[in-house]
N, C-alpha and C positions, 0 to 999 in steps of 0.2 A: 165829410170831405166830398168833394164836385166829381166829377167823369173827369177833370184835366189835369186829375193826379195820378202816379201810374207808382207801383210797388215795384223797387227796384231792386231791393237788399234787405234782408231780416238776419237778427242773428239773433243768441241766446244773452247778450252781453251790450250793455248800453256805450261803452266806450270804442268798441269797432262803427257801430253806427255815427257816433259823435266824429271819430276820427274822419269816416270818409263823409261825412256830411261837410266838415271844414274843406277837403281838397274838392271835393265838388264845388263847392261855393267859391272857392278861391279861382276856380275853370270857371265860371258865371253863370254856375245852375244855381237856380232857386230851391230849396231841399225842406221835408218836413221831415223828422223825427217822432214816432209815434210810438210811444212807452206803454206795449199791452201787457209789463209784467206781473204778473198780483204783488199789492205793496206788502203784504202780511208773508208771501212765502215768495220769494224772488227766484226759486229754481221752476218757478211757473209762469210761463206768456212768454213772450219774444217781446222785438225791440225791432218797427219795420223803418223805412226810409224808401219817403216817396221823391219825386221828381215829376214834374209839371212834362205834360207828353211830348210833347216835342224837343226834349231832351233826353229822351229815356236811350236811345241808341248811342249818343254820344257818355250819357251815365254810366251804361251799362259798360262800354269799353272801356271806360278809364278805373271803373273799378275793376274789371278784371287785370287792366296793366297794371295796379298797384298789388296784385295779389302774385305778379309775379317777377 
């Protein structure tokens, strides 16, 4: 992945990442999804969400107004 991705969000849980990947995109951020969990034991890796840099500040606020 280039310098013009920036880590916005990790969780333990691939369906919080998918969720706010949809409501970002839906705001018209462009979003990756990247599944570090081991396939064989799933309580191991996280689950990151990047955002292209010049979105990372408007990302970053609308996930925290959905968390509250």
């Amino acid at each position: 992945m280039n310098d013009n991705w920036k880590l916005v969000f990790e969780s333990s849980t691939d369906h919080i990442c998918q969720t706010l990947k949809s409501m970002l995109e839906q705001n018209g951020i462009k979003t990756i999804v990247l599944n570090k969990k081991d396939s064989m034991v799933h309580s191991i890796g996280t689950v990151e969400l990047y955002v292209q840099k010049d979105d990372v500040i408007l990302a970053k606020h609308l996930i925290e107004s959905s968390a509250s």
